[in-house]
N, C-alpha and C positions, 0 to 999 in steps of 0.2 A: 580565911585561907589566903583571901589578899595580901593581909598584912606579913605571915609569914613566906609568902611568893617574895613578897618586897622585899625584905629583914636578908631572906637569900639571896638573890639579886644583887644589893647593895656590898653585897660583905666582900666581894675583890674590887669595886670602889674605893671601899673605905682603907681596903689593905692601902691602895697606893698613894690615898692620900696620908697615909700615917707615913710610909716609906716616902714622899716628899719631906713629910716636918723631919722626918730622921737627917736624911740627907741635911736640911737646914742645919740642922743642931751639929753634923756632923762638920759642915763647914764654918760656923762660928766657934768650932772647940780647935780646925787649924788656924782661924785669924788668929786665938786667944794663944794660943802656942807659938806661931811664928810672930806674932805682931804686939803681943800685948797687950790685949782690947781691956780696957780699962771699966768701969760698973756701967756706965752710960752706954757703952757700946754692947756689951753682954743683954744688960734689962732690954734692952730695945731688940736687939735680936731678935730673943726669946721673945718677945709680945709680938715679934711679926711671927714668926712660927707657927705658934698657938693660935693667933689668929686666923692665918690664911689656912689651917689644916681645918680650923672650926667653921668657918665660914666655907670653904671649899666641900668636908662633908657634908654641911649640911644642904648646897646645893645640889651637889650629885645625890643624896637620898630621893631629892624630888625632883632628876631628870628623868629617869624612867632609861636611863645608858644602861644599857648590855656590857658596855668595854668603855673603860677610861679612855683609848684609844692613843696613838701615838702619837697625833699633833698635840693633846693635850697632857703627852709627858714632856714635852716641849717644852710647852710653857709654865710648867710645873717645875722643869730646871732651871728654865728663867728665872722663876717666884722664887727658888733657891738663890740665884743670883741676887738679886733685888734685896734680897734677906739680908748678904751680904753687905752689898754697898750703904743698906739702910745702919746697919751696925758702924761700921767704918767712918758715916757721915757724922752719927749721934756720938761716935767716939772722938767726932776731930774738935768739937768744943772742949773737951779735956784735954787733948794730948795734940802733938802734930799732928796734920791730916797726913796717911800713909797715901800719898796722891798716886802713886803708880799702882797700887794694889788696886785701887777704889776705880781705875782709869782701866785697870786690865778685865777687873770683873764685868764693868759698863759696857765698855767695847764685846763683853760676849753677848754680855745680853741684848744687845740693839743688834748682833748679828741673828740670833737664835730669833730672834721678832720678825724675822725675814722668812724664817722656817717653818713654823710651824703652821701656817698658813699655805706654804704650797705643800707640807704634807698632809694637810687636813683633805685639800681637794684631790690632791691624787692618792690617797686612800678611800675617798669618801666618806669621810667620819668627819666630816661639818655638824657640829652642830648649837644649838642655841646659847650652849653651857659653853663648850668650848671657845665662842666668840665673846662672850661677856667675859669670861675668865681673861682671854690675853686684852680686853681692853684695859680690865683692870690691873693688871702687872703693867698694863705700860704707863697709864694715868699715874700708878703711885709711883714708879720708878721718875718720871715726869716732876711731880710734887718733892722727890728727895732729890735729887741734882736739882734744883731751883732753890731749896734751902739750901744747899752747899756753897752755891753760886752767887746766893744774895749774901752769903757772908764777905765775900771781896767786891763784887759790884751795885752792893746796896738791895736793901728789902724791895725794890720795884721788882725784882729777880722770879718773887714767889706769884705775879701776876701769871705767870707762865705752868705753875704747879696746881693754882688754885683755880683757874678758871673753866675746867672741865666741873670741879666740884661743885663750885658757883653754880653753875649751870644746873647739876642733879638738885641740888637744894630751888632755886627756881624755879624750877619745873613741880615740886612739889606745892605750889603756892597757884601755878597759872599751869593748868592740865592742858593748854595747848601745844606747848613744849613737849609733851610727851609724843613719840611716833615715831614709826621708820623712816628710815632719811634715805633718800636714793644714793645708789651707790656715786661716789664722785673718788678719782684718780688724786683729784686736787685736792683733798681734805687728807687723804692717806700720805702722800707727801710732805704736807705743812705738819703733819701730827709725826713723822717719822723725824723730819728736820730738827724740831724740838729738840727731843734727845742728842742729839747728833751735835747741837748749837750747843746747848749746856754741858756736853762731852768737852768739846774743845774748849770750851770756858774755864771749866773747873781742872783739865790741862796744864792750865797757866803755861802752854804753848805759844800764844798771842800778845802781844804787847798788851796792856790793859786799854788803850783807845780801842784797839782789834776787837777786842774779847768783847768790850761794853756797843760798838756797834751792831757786832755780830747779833748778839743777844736781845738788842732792840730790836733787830729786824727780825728775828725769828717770833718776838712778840707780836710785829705788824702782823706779821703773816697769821701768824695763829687768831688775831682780834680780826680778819678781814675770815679767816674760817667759819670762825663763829656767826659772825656779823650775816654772811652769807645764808648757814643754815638755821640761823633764828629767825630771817625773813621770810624762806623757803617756807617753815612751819606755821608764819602767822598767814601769809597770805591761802595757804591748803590749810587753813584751820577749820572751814567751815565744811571742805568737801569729804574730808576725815570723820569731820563728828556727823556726817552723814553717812559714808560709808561704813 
């Protein structure tokens, strides 16, 4: 009886995650009509799609959500966004980078990362799924402007993409890394700059000294983030694995 309580439950879940990858697809079929997205840009697309709709059901099957809820259509347009830029970047290896297209979609999305967070609380529809979800759109949004970026300011670029990752993979290796981090104002900042840094970078608004300073310093910042909460978790490693 369970199992078919769940199977129901889940099923307008499932509907909006399908209606997300629709939307995706439905925005890579206006790049490929206005812009020309060449096979690199399309295959990549589609594999973000597919993925984020496969991974995104299969996590709401096992949240136990009544309602997708509206912050989490939020970031679910984001993930569309993200979709985009991810196509556009994989496209600019073959073809010119369409920098303003790629500059317009980014600029929404680090807007909408703003949002859906104060809809979540002033809804009250926080919740555990919803919080993982927009970390993750913003980490890989993070990871694909740092490829874009290390193509004119050098592969150091990707330090800035890959070091949240870094971090999940060692954490699997040393279980003290795992844990809740208390909230910090200053983490949410440096993690927002990021984006923001590698916007105007890949801009090519900046002289390129501009750009490659900017860029290091949003590096500092993020390695003094980390640096900070990998401390906070070794020295509370022992009161954790007691609590």
């Amino acid at each position: 009886m369970a199992t078919l309580n769940d199977t129901y439950n889940t099923k307008p879940l499932r509907q909006e995650t399908a209606a997300g990858a629709g939307a995706q697809l439905a925005l890579l079929a206006l790049l490929g009509m206005a812009l020309g997205l060449g096979p690199a840009g399309w295959l990549t697309g589609v594999a973000f799609a597919l993925a984020t709709w496969a991974v995104l059901n299969r996590a709401v099957s096992r949240s136990w959500l009544r309602s997708f809820g509206a912050a989490n259509r939020v970031t679910l347009a984001r993930a569309t966004l993200v979709g985009g830029v991810t196509a556009l970047v994989a496209d600019s290896f073959q073809s010119p980078p369409r920098v303003t297209v790629l500059v317009a979609l980014t600029t929404v999305a680090l807007i909408l990362d703003a949002v859906d967070g104060k809809v979540a609380r002033r809804t009250g529809t926080s919740s555990p799924l919803g919080a993982r979800f927009d970390m993750e759109v913003d980490a890989f949004l993070i990871l694909v402007l740092s490829v874009y970026v290390a193509t004119s300011l050098g592969p150091w670029v990707l330090l800035i993409g890959g070091m949240r990752y870094a971090f999940v993979v060692a954490s699997r290796f040393l279980p003290w890394l795992h844990g809740e981090l208390p909230p910090s104002t200053a983490r949410k900042t440096v993690a927002a700059l990021q984006g923001i840094a590698l916007l105007v970078a890949g801009a090519a608004i900046l002289p390129r000294t501009a750009a490659l300073a900017e860029v290091l310093l949003a590096l500092a910042l993020l390695s003094w983030s980390f640096t900070r909460d990998i401390g906070w978790l070794w020295r509370t490693r022992h009161q954790r694995a007691q609590g």
